[in-house]
DRENDREN-585869 format. One record per residue: residue number from 1; y, x, z of N, C-alpha, C in turn. Coordinates in steps of 0.2 Angstrom, whole numbers, plus 5000, padded with zeros to 4 digits. Each point is the difference from the previous one (the first is absolute). Last residue first. Layout:
N
SITE  bavo  n_north  n_east  n_up  ca_north  ca_east  ca_up  c_north  c_east  c_up
SITE   NUM        Y       X     Z         Y        X      Z        Y       X     Z
...
This chain:
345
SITE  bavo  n_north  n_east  n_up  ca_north  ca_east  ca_up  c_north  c_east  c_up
SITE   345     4953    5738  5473      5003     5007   4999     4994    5004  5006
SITE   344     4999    4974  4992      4997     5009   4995     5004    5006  5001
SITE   343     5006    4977  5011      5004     5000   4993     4996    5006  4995
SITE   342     4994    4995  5023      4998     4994   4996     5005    5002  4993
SITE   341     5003    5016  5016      4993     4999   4998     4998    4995  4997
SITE   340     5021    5003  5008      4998     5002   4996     4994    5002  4997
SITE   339     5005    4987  5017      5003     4997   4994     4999    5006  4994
SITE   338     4992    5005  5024      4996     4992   4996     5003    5000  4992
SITE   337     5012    5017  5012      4992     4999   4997     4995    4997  4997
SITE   336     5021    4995  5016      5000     5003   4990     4996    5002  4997
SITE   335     4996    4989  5020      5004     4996   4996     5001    5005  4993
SITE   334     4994    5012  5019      4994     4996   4995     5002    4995  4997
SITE   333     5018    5012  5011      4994     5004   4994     4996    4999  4998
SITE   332     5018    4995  5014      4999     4997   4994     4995    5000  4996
SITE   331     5003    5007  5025      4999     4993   4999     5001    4998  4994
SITE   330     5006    5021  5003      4996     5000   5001     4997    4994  4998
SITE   329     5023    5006  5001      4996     5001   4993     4991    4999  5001
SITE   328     5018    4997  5015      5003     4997   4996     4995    5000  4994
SITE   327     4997    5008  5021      5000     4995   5001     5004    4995  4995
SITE   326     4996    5025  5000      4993     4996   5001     5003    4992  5002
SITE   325     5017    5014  4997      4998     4998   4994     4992    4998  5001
SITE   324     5014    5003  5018      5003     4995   4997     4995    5000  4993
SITE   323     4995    5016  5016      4997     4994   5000     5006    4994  4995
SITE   322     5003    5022  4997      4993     5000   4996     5000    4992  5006
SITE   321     5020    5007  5004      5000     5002   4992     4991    4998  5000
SITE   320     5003    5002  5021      5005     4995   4999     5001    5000  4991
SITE   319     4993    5018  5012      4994     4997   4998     5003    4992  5001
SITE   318     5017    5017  4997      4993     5001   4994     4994    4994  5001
SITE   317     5017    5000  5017      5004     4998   4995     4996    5001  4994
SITE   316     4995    5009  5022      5000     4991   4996     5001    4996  4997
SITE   315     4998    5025  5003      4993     4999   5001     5002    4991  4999
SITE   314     5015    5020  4991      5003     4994   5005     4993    4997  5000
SITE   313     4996    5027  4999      5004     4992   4998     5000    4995  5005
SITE   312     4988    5023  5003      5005     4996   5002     5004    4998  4996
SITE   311     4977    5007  4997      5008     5002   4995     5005    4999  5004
SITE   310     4979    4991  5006      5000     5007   5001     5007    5003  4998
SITE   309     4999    4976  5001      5000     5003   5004     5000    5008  5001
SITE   308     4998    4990  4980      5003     4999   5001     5005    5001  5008
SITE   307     4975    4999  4992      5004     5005   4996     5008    5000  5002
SITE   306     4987    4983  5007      4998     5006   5005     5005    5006  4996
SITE   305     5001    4981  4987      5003     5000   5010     5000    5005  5002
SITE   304     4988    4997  4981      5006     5001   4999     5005    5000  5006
SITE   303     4977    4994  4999      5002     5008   4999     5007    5002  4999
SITE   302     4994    4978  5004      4997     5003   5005     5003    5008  5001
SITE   301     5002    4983  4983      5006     5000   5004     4997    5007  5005
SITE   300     4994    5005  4977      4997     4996   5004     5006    4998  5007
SITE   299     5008    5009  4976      4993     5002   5002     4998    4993  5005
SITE   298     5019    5006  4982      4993     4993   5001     4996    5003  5003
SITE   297     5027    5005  5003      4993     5004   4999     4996    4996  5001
SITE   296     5024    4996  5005      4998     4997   4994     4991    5004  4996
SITE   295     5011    5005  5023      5001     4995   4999     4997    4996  4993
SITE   294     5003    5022  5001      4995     4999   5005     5000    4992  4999
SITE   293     5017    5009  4992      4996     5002   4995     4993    4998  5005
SITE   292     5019    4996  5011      5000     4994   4995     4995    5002  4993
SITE   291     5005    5014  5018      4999     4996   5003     4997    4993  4995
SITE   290     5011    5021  4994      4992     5002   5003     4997    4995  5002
SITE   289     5023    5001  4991      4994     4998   4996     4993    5002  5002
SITE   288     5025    4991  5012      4996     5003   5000     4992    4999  4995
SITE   287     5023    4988  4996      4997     5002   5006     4994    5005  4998
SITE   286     5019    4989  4988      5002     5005   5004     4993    5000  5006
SITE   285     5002    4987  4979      5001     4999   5007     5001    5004  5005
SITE   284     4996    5005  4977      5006     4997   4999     4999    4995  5007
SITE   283     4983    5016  5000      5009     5005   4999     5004    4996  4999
SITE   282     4980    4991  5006      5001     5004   5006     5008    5002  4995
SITE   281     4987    4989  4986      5004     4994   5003     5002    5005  5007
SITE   280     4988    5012  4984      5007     4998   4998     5004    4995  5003
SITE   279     4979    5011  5008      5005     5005   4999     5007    4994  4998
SITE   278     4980    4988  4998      5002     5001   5008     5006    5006  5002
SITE   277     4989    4995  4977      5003     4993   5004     5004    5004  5006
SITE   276     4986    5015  4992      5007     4999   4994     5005    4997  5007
SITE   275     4977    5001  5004      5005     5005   5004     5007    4999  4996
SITE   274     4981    4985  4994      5004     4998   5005     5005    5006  5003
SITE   273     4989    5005  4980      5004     4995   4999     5002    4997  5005
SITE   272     4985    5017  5002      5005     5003   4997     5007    4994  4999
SITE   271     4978    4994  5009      5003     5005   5005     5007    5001  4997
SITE   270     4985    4993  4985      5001     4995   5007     5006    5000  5005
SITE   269     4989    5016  4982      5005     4997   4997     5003    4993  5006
SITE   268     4982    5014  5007      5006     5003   5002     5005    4997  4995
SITE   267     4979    4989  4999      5005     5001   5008     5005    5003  5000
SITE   266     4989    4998  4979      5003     4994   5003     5003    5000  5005
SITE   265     4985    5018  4993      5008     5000   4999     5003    4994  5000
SITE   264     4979    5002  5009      5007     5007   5003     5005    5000  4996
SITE   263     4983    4983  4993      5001     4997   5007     5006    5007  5001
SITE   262     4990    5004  4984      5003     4993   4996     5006    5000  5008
SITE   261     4980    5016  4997      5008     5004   4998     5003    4994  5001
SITE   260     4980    4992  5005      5005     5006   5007     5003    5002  4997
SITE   259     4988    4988  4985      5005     4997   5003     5000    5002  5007
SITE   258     4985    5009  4986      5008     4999   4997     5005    4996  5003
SITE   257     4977    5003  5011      5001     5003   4995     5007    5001  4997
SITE   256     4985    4992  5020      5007     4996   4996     5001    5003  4993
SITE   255     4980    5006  5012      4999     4994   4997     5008    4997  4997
SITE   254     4997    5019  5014      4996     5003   4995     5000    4992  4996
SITE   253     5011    5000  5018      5003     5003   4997     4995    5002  4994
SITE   252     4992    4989  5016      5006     4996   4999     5002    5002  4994
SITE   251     4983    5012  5011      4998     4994   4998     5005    4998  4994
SITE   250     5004    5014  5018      4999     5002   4994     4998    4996  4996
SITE   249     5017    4992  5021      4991     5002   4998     5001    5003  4992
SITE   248     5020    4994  5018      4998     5002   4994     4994    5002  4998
SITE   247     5008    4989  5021      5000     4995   4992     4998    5004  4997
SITE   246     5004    5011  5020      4994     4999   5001     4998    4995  4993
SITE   245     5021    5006  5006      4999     5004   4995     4991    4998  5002
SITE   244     5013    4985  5010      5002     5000   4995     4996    5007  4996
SITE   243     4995    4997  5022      4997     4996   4996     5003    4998  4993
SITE   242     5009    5017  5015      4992     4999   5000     4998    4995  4995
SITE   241     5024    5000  5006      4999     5005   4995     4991    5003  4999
SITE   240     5006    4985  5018      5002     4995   4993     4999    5007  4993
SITE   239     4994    5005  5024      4998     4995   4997     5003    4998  4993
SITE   238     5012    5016  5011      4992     5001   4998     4996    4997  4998
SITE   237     5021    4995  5008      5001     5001   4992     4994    5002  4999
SITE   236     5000    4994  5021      5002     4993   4995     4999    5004  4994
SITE   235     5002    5016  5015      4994     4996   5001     5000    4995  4995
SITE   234     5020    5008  5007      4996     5005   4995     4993    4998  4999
SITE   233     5015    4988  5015      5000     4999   4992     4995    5006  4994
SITE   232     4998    5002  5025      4996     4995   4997     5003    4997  4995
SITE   231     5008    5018  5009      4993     5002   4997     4999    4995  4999
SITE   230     5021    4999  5005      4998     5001   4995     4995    5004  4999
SITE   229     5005    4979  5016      5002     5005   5001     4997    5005  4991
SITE   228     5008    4975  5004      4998     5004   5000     5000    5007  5001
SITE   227     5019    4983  5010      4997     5001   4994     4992    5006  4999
SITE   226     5012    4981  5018      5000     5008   5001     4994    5001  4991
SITE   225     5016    4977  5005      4992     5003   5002     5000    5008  4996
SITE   224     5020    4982  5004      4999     5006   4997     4993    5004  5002
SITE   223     5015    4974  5000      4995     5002   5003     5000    5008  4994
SITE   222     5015    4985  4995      5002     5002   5002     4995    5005  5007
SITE   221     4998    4985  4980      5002     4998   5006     5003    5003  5005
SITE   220     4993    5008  4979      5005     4996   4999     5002    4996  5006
SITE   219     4982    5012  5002      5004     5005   5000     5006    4997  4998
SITE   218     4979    4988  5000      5003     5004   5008     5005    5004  4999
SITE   217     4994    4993  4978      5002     4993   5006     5001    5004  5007
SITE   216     4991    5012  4984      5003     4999   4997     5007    4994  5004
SITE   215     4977    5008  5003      5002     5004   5004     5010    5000  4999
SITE   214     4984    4983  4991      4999     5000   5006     5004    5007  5005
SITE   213     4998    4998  4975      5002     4993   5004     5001    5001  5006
SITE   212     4988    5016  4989      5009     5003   4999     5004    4994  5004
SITE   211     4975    4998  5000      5000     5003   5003     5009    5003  5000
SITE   210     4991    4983  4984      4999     4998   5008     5002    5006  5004
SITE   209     5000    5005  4978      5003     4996   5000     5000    4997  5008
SITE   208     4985    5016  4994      5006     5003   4999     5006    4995  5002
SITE   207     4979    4991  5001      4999     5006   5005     5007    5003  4998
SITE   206     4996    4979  4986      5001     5000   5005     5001    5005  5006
SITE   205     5000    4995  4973      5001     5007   5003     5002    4997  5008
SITE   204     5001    4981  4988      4997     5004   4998     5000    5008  5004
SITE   203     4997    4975  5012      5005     5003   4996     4997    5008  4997
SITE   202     4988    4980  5014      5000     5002   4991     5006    5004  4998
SITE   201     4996    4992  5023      5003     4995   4994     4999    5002  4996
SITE   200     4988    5015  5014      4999     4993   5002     5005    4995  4995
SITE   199     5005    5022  5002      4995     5000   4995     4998    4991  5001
SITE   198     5017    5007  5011      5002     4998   4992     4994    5000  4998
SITE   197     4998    5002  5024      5001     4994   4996     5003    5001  4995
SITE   196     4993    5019  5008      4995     4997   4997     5001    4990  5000
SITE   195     5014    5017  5001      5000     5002   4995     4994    4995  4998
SITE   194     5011    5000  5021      5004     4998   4997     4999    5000  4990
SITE   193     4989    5011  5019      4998     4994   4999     5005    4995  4997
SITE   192     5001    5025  5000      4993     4997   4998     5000    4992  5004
SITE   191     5019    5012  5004      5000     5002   4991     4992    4994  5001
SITE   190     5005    5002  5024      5007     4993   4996     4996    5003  4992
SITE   189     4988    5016  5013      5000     4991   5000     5003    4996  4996
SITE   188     5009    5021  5001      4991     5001   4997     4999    4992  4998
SITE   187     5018    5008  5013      5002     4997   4994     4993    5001  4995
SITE   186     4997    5004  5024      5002     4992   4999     5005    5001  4989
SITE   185     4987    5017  5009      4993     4998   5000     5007    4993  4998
SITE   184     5011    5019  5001      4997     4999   4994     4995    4994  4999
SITE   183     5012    5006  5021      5005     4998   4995     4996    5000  4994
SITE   182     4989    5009  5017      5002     4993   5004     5001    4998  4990
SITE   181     4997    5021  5000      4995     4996   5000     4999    4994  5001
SITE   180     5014    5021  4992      5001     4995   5005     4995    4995  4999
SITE   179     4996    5024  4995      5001     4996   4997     5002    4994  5006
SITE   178     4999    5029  4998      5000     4992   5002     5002    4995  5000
SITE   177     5001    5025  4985      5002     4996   5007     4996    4992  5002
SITE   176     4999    5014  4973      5001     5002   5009     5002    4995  5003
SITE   175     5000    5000  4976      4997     4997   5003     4998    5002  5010
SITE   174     5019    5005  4974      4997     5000   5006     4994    4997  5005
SITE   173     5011    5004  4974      4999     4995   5005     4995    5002  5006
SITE   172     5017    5012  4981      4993     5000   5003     4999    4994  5006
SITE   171     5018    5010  4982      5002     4991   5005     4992    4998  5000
SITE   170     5020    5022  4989      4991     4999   5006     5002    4992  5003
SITE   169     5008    5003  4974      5002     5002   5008     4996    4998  5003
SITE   168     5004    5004  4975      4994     4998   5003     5003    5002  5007
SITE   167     5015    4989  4980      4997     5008   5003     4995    4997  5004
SITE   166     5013    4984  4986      5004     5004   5005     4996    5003  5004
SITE   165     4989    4993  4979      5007     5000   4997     5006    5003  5007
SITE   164     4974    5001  5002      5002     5002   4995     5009    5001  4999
SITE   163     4991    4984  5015      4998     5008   5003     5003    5006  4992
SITE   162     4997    4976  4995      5005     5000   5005     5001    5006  5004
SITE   161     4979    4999  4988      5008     4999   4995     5007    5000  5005
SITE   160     4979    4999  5009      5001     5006   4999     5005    5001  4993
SITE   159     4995    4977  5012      5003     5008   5004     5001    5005  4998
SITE   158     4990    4984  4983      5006     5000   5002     5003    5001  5008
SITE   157     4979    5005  4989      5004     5001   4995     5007    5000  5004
SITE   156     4979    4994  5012      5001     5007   5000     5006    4999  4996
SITE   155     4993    4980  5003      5004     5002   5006     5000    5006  4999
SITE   154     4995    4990  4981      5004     5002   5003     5005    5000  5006
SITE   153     4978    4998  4992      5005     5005   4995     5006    5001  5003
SITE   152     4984    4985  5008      4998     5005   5005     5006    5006  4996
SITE   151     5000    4978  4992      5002     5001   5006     4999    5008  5001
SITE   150     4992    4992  4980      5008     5000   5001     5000    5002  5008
SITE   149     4979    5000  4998      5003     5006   4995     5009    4999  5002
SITE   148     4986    4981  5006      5001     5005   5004     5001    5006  4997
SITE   147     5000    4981  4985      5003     4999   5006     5003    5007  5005
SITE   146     4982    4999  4982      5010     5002   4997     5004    5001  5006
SITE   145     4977    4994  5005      5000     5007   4998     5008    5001  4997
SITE   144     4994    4979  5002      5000     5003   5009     5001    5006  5000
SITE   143     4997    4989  4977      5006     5000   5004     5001    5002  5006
SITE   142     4980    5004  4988      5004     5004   5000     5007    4997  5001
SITE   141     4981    4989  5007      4999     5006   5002     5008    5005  4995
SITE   140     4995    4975  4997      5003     5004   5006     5000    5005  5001
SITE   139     4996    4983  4979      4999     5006   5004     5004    5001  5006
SITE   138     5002    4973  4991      5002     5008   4996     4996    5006  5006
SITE   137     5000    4975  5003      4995     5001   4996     5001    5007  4997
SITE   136     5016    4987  5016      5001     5002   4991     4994    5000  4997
SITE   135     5000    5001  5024      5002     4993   4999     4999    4999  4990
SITE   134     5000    5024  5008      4993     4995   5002     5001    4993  4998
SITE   133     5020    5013  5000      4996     5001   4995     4993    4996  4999
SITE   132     5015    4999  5019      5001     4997   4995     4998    4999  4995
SITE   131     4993    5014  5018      4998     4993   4999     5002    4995  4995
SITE   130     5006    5024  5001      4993     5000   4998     4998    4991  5002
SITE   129     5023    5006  5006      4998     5002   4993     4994    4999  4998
SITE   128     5003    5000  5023      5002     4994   4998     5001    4999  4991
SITE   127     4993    5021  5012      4994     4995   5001     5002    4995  4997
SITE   126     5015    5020  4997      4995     4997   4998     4992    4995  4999
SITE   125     5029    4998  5007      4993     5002   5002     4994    5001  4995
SITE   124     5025    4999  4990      4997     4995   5006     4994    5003  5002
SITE   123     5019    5003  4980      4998     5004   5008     5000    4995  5001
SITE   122     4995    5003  4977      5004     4994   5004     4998    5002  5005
SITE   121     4986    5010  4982      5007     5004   5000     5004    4996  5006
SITE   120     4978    4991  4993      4997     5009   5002     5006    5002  5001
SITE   119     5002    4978  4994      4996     5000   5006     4998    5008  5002
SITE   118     5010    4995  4978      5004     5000   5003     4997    5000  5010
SITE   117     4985    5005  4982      5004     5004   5002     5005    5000  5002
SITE   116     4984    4982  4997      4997     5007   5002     5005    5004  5003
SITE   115     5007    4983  4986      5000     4998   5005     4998    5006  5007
SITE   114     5001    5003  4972      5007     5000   5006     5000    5000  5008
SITE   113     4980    5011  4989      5002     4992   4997     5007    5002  5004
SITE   112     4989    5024  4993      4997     4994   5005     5007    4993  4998
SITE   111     5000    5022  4991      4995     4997   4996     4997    4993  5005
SITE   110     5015    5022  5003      4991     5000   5004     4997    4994  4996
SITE   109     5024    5006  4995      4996     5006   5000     4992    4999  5002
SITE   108     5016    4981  5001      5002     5002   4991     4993    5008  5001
SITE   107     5005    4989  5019      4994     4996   4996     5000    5001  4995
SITE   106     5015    5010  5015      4992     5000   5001     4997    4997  4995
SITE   105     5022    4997  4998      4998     5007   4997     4992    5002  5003
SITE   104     5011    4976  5006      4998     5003   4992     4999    5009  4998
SITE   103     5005    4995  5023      4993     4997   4999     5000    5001  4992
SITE   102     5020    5006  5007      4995     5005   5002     4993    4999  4998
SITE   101     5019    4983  5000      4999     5008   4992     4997    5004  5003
SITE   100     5000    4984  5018      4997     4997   4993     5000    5006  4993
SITE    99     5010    5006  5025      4991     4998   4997     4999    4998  4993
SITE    98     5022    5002  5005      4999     5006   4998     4993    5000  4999
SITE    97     5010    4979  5007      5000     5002   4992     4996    5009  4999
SITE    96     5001    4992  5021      4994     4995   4998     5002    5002  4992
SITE    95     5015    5011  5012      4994     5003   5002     4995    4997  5001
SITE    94     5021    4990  4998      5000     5007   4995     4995    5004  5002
SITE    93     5002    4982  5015      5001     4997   4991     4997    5006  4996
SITE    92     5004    5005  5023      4994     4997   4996     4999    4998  4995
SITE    91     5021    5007  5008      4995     5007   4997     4995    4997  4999
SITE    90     5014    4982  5007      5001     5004   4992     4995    5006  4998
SITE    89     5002    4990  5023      4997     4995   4994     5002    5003  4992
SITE    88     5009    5012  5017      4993     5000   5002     4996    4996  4994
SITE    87     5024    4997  5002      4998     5009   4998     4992    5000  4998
SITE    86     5012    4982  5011      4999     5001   4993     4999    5005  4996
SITE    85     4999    4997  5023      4997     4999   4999     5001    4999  4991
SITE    84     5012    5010  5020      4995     5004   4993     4997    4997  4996
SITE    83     5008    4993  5021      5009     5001   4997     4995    5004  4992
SITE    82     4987    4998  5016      5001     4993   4999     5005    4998  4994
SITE    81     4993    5021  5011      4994     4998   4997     5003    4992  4999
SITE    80     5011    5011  5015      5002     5002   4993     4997    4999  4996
SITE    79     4995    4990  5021      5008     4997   4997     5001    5003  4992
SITE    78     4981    5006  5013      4999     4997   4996     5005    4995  4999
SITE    77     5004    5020  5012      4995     5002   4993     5000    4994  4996
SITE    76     5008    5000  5022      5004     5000   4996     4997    5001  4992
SITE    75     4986    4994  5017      5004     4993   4999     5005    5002  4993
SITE    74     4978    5016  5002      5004     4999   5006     5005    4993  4998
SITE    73     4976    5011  4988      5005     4995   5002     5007    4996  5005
SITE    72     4984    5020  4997      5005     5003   4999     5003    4995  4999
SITE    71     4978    5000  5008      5004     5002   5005     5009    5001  4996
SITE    70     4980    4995  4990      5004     4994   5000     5004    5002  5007
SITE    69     4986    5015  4990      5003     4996   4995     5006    4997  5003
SITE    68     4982    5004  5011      5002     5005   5000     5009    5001  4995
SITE    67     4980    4985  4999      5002     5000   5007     5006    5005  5002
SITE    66     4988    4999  4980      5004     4996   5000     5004    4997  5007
SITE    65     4984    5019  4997      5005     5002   4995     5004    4993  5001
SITE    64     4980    4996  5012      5005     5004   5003     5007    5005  4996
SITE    63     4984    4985  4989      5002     4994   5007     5005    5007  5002
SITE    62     4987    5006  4981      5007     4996   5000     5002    4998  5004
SITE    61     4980    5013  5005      5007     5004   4999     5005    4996  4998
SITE    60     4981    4989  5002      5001     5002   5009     5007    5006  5000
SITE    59     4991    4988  4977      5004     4995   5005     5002    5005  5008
SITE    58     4984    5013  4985      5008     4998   4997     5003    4994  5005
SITE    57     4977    5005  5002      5003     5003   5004     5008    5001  4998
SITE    56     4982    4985  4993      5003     4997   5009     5005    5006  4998
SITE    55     4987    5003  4984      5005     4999   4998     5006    4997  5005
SITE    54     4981    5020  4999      5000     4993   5003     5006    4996  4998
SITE    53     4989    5021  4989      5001     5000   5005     5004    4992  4999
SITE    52     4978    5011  4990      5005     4996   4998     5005    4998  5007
SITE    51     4983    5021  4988      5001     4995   5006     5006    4995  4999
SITE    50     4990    5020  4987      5002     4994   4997     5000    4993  5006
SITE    49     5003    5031  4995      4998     4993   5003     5000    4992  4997
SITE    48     5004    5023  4990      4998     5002   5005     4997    4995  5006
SITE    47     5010    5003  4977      4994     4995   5000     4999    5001  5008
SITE    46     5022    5005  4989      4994     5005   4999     4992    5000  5000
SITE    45     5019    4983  5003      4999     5002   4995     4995    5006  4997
SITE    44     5005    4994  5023      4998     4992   4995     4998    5004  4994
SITE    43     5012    5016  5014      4993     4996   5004     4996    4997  4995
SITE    42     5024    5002  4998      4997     5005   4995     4990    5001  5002
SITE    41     5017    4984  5010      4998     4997   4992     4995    5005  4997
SITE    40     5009    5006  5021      4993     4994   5000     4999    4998  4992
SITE    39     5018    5015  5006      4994     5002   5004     4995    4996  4998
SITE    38     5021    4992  4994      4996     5003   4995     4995    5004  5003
SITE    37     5011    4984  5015      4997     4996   4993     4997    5007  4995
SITE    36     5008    5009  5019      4994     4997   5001     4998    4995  4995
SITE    35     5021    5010  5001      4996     5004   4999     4991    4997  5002
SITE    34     5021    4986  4999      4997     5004   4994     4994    5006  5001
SITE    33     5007    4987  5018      4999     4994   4998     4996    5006  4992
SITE    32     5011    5010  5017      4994     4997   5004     4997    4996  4995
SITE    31     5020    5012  4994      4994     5004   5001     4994    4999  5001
SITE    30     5026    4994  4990      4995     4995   5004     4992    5001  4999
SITE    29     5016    5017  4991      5001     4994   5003     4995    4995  4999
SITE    28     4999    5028  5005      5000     4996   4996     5003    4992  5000
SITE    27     4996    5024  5013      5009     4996   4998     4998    4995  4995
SITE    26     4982    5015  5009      5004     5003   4993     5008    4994  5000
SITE    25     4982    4997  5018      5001     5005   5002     5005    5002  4993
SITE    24     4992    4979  4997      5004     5001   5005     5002    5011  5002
SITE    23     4984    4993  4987      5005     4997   4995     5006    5000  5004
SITE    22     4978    5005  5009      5003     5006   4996     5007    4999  4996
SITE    21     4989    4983  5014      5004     5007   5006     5002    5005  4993
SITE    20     4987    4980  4992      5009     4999   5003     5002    5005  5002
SITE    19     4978    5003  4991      5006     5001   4994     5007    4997  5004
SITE    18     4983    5002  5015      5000     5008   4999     5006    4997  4994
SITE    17     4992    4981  5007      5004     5000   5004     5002    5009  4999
SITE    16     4984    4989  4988      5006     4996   4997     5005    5004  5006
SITE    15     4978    5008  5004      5002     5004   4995     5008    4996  4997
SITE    14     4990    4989  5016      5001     5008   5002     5002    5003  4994
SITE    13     4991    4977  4998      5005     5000   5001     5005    5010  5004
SITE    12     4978    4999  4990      5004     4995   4994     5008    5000  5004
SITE    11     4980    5002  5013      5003     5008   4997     5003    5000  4995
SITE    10     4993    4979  5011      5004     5009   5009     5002    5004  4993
SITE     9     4985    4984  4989      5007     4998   5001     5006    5005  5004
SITE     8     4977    5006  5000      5003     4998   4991     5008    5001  5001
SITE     7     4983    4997  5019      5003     5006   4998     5004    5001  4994
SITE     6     4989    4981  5014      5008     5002   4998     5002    5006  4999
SITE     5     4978    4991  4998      5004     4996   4996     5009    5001  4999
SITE     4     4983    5009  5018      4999     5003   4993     5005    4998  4995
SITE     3     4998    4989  5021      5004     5006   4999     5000    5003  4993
SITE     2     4997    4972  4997      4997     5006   5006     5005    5008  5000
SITE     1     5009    4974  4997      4999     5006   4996     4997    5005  5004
């Protein structure tokens, strides 16, 4: 890319970085990540650019978010993550049914086929969502568009709910001081090549999922590689809340027409029916509802980590809830798909 060529991008991500430090400067949660998705969405939407930022750039945040992640797999953690496991397998259950009556209500307001709309409501990646589609012969552009709508909704909705119900307290993420360098480049390495043999066996979401494996293992081992420092989480979230809000082009929106109200209230009816779940199995479990509402949120594992980390939560016991349900519900979906697409839905 010539110099020219990089002044686009230099002032795309400066300005993503002014909406972190301003969201961060006001106590906002999770700063780095939300205040640059809507810094940048509002970019998109106002026409002011149409540069298309790199999609390389998502895996370099999920490697280091899940790297980061997996620092909290400690031995005893995942004794109790063990001792949970039916717990875990249950909220996925109940948050593949709360997708499906979400989906019929997308499809009842927007007029799109069952299958459309169950693959625009079923937390899974939007790229993996658009391929299935694609296999189907169905549209893609507005499932990618359902897809990251849910996502990006609620990685803003559900901190600021969580902030709403027990107060706004200063938890400004700091970025000063000096980064250990040694300690970030070796749990750098172990995330990324560990992510790129998952990518190498086909496994899905390999950069998140390689990257937690691997930092995941050293520390179940008993190895404790010097976690990053947090300018360079705050960096990762840069990234990732960049190129999410960089999705929203006007384009998109001037063509979805009715089905942006379809998709906003599908998600927060989304949202509302896994908070229920996850409230009432925390009070007749006694355990904490921040944890288990996080936990049972269809966003993305990635965001939901991170989210989960800013809030100090239990960071492995939430992203312990979202990979058991990628590994439960994920591998279903073109199977269901298929089958419901051959029955006309």
């Amino acid at each position: 890319m010539r110099p020219r060529q990089l002044v686009e991008p230099a002032a795309i991500y400066l300005w993503a970085i002014a909406g972190g430090a301003l969201f961060n400067a006001i106590g906002a949660p999770l700063p780095w990540m939300i205040g640059p998705l809507i810094f940048t969405a509002i970019l998109y939407l106002a026409g002011v650019t149409r540069f298309v930022v790199p999609v390389k750039t998502r895996p370099v945040g999920q490697i280091i978010v899940a790297a980061q992640v997996g620092l909290s797999f400690s031995p005893a953690a995942l004794a109790v993550l063990f001792d949970l496991a039916p717990l875990l397998i249950g909220m996925a259950v109940a948050t593949a049914a709360c997708a499906a009556l979400a989906s019929l209500v997308l499809a009842r307001l927007s007029g799109m086929g069952g299958v459309p709309a169950l693959l625009s409501t079923i937390p899974t990646s939007p790229v993996e969502a658009a391929v299935i589609a694609e296999r189907l012969s169905l549209p893609t552009g507005p499932i990618i568009f359902a897809q990251t709508l849910r996502i990006a909704s609620i990685v803003v909705i559900v901190p600021l709910a969580i902030y709403a119900v027990e107060g706004w307290p200063d938890r400004g993420m700091a970025i000063g001081g000096p980064p250990d360098m040694a300690g970030s480049a070796m749990l750098f390495g172990v995330a990324v090549a560990v992510a790129l043999l998952f990518r190498a066996l086909g496994i899905s979401n390999p950069f998140f999922l390689g990257a937690l494996a691997g930092s995941a293992g050293l520390t179940a081992a008993g190895i404790a590689p010097a976690p990053f420092a947090p300018v360079i989480l705050a960096a990762a979230q840069v990234l990732l809340g960049t190129w999410l809000g960089s999705s929203f082009r006007r384009s998109l929106f001037a063509s979805a027409g009715r089905m942006i109200g379809a998709i906003v209230v599908s998600t927060l009816l989304f949202v509302a029916l896994t908070s229920l779940v996850a409230v009432g199995l925390a009070v007749g479990l006694g355990m904490n509802w921040e944890n288990l509402v996080l936990g049972a949120a269809p966003g993305g594992v990635t965001e939901m980590a991170l989210t989960a980390k800013y809030l100090g939560l239990d960071v492995a016991l939430i992203t312990a809830f979202h990979l058991v349900r990628i590994f439960l519900i994920v591998p279903f979906i073109p199977a269901i798909a298929r089958a419901l697409h051959r029955r006309g839905g």
